[in-house]
N, C-alpha and C positions, 0 to 999 in steps of 0.2 A: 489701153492696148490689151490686146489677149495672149498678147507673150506664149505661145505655142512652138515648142520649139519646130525645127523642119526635120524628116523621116524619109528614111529609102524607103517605106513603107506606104501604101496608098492612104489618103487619109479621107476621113467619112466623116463628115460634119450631121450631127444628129440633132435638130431643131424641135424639143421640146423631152421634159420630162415625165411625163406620163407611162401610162401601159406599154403602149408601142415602141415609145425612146428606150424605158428603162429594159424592154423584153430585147431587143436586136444590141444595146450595149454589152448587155450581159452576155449574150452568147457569140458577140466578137474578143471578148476575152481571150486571151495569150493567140490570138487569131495574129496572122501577115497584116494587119492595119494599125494604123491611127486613126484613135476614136476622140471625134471632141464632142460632148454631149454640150448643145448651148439650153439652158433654161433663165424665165425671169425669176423661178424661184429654189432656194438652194435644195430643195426638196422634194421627195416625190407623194403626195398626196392619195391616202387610199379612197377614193370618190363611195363606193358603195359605205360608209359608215359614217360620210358627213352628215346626216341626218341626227344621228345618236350624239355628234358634237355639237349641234344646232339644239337639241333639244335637253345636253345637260348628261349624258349616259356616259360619256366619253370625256376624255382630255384631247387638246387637238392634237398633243404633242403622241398620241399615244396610235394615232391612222399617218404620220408625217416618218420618212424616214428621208434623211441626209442626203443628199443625189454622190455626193464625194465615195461615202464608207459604200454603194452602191460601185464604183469605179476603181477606187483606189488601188486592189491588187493586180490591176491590169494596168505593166510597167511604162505601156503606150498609152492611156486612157488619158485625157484630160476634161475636166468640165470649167465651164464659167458661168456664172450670174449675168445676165443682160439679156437684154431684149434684139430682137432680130427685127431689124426694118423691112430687110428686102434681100431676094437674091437676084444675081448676077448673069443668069445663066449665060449669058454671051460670054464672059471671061471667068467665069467658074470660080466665084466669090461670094460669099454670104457677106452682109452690112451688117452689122452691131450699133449697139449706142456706144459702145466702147470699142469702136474699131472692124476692121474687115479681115474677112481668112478664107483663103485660096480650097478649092476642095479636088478630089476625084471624083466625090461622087457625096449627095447630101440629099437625107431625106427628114423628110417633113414630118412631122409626129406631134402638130401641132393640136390636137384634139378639137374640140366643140364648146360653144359659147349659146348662149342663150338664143334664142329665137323668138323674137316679140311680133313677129307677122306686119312690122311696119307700126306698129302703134308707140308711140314714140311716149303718152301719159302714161301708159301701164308698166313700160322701162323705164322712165324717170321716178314712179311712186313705188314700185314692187319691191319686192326681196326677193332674192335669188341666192342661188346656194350651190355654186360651182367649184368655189375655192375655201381655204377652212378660214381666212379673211372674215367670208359673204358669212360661212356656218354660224363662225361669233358673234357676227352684228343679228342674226337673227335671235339667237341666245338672248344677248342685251338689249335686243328691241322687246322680248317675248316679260323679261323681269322686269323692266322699266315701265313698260305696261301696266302689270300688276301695282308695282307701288304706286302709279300715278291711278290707277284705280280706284286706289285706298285713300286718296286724297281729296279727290272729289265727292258731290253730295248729287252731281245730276246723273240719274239713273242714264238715259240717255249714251252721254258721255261716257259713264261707266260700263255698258255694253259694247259697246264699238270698241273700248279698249281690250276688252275680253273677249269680243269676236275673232278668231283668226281663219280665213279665207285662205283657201288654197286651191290654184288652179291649176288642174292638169293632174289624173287620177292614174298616172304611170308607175311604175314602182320606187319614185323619188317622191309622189305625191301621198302615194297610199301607205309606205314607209312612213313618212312627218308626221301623217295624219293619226296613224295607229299611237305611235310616240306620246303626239300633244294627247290624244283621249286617255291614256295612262296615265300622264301626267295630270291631269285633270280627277281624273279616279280615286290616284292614292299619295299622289304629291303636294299636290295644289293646298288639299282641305287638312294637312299639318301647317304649312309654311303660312296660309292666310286663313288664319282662324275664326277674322273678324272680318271676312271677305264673304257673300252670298257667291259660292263654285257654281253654283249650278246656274249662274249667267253665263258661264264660260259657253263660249259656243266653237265648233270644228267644224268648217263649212268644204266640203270636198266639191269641186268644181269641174264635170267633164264634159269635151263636147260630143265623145262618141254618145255611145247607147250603152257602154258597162266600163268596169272601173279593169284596167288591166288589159287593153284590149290586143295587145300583142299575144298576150298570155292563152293561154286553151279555155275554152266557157267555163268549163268545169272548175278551173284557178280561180275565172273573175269570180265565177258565182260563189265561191267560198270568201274570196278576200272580199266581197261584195256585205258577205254576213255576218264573217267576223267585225268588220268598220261599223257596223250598223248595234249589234250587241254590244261595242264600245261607247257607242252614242256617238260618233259622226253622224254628220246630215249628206249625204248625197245626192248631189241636183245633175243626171245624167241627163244630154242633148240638150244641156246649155252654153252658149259662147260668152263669155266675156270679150264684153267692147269698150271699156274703160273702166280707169280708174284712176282719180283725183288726189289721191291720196287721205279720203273721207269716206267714199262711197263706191261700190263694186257696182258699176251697171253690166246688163246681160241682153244679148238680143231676146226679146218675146220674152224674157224670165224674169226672178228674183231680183231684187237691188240688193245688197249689205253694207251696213254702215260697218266700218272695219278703221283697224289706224294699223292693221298686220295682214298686206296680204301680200301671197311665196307662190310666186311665178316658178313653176312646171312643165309648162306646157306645148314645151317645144324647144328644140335645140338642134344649132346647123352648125357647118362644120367650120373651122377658125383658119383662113387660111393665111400665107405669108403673099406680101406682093413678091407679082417677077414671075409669076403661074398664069395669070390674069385667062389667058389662053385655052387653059383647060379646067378652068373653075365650073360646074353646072350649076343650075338655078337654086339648088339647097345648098350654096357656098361649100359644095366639095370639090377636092379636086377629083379628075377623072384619071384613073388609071387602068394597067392592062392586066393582067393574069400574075403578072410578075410582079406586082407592083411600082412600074415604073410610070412615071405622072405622061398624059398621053402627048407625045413628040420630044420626048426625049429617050437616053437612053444612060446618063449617068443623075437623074431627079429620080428620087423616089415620091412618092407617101405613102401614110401606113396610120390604122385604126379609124377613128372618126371623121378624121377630116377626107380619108380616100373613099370614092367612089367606085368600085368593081363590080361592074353590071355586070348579070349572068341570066340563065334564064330561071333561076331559082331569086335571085337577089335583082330583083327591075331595079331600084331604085338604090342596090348597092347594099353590104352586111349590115346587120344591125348596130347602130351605136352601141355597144357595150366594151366593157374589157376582154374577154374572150379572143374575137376576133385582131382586135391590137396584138395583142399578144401572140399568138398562133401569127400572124404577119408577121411579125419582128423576129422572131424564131428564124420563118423560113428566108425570109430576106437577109440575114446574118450569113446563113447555109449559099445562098445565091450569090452574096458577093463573091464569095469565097469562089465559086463556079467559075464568074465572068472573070473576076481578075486570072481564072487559068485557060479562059476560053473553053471554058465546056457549056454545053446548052443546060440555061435555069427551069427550073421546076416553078412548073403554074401551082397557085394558092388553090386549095381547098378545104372550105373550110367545114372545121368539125363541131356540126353544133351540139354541143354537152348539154343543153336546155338552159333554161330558167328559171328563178323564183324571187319570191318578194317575203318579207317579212311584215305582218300587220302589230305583233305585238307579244306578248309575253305567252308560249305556249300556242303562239296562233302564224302560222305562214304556209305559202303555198308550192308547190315547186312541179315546172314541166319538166319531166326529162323524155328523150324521143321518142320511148316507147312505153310510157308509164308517168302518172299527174297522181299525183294527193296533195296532202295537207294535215293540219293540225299540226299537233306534238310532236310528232315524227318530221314534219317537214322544219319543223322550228330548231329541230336539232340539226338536221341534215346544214338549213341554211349556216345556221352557226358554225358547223365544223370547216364549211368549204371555205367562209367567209377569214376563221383565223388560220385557214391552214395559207390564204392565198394573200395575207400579209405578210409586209417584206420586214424584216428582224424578231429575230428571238424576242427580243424585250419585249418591243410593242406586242407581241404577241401574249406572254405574259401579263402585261398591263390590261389587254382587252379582255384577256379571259376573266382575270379577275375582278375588273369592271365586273364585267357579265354573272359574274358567282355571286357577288356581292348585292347588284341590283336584285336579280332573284330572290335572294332569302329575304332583305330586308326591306321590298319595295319602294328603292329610293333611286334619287339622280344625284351624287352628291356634287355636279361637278357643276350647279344651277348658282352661277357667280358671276358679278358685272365686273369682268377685269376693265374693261373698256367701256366709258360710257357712249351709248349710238343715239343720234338724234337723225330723224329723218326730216326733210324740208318741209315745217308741218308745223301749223299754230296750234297747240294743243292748249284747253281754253282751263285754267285753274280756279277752281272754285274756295278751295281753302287754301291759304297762303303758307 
């Protein structure tokens, strides 16, 4: 059961911990509501640094904060652990696995899941890297590798092990990719000494025409050259049409023999049943200005998973944090309107730009009326990145992560707490 107690106060059921959940939680604080935040996980996950946990720079515990110490000073807030089946909206009920709860008003902040375009071999063989879960098992696929590497005598075998494919050159692609070629630089050729590194292959995989391609030319073609002076391989206007869990085939391209390849390449929105109605063909739901899901007027959504066409935004804001966020904000402010019957304020949103990070000293950054790079943009990304983590500590931890990796060029955190096997006959030549 969810043991919630009952409130003269309206209550707002918030369906996921993410940006979106955690930005509109927060700023219903000592607010006229009851707030129940549902998540499956008791944590909110910071997404832009799972890459640096996947690749060893990071602890996981160090991008995760508590959803509770998030909630707890707000005397009305509650959270629970479980999963959300469905909602109700005919009698105004979200379904749990652990039970059902009556709402006023309940929005969706279900974020975004992977997007495999229908290929069902490329989802059941790939890594993905959504949750800090997915990040580990990449970690432990990434050493396991290596050792099983060292253990074999057939060259062959031993490349593919070392090969790591990545598809999708967006800035969760080009982030790994910069990563593994550092690692590969100054890591690799301490830890395996009796290892030939420079089999190690980084294969970046895209099907536009340049790597970053949301990003302004002037970004891609930087992040374009820092990947390349790292020694990635760039294979631009190529698709990926399978993969076996052996071998990357490509329409017209390359094949790569791989036993690591990290699905990028696409992600749609994750939505809960009981919406079915106003879902559109990228599994968003659709909403209006206000963010209310379209035909209702007590359903919200908000961040990834919403849809708000505009004539700037055809196809709805960009998947990032940003926009969750700045949502969550103004729909906190909007309840607070409707429940007094005053008319709510339309979303617009304020795009603060972007950037990506390729590697030590090296990242790109648009902002609306100004793009650079290098050193300066590497700092920039760094400061916003720890300023826009939730707790002091983990901020502290990251930082000094970060001071640490610098001087002494290392990952210290490249540990198999877990061992991962992927469904995969890997063929042993030395016993």
């Amino acid at each position: 059961m969810l043991n919630i107690p009952d409130s003269s106060n309206p209550r707002v059921v918030i369906i996921g911990g993410g940006f979106a959940g955690v930005s509109i939680a927060r700023k219903l604080k000592n607010k006229n509501f009851q707030v129940v935040l549902l998540d499956k996980h008791n944590y909110h996950n910071f997404q832009p640094l799972m890459y640096q946990v996947a690749t060893g720079g990071l602890e996981a515990g160090s991008i995760a904060y508590p959803i509770r110490k998030i909630v707890k000073e707000h005397p009305e807030a509650f959270f629970r652990m479980t999963l959300v089946e469905r909602i109700d909206t005919e009698n105004k009920k979200v379904i749990t696995d652990i039970g059902t709860i009556y709402y006023d008003y309940v929005v969706i902040a279900t974020g975004s899941t992977n997007n495999y375009f229908g290929n069902t071999e490329v989802e059941k063989n790939s890594m993905v890297m959504k949750t800090i879960p997915e990040a580990l098992d990449i970690r432990s696929l990434m050493l396991e590798n290596f050792e099983l590497a060292l253990q074999t005598n057939d060259m062959e075998e031993r490349k593919a092990l070392m090969n790591f494919v990545i598809v999708g050159a967006g800035p969760t692609g080009v982030e790994l990719a910069g990563a593994l070629a550092e690692m590969k630089n100054a890591v690799f050729p301490k830890d395996y000494p009796d290892l030939d590194i420079s089999m190690m292959e980084i294969n970046l995989v895209q099907g536009s025409d340049r790597v970053l391609d949301a990003m302004s030319k002037r970004s891609s073609k930087a992040a374009q050259k820092f990947l390349n002076d790292l020694g990635v391989k760039i294979h631009l206007k190529t698709i990926v049409t399978n993969y076996d869990g052996q071998t990357v085939t490509t329409k017209d391209g390359p094949s790569f023999k791989t036993q690591a390849m990290i699905w990028s390449a696409g992600v749609k929105g994750a939505p809960v049943d009981g919406v079915a109605q106003a879902v559109d063909r990228a599994t968003r739901i659709k909403v209006n200005e206000y963010n209310q899901v379209e035909g209702f007027t007590d359903v919200f959504a908000l961040g990834d998973v919403a849809a708000m066409y505009g004539e700037k935004y055809q196809f709805g804001h960009p998947m990032m944090a940003q926009p969750a966020i700045q949502q969550g904000a103004l729909l906190a402010e909007n309840l607070e309107r409707l429940v007094k019957k005053q008319s709510m304020k339309k979303f617009v949103y304020n795009d603060k730009g972007s950037m990506a990070t390729i590697g030590r000293n090296k990242a790109v950054v648009d902002l609306p009326k100004l793009h650079f790079n290098g050193i300066f943009a590497w700092f920039v990304w760094m400061f916003v990145h720890l300023f826009s983590l939730i707790g002091f500590k983990n901020k502290v931890l990251v930082f000094w992560s970060w001071v640490y990796n610098y001087f002494v060029f290392d990952r210290e955190s490249r540990v198999i707490i877990r061992s991962y096997r992927k469904n995969r006959d890997v063929k042993k030549t030395i016993d």
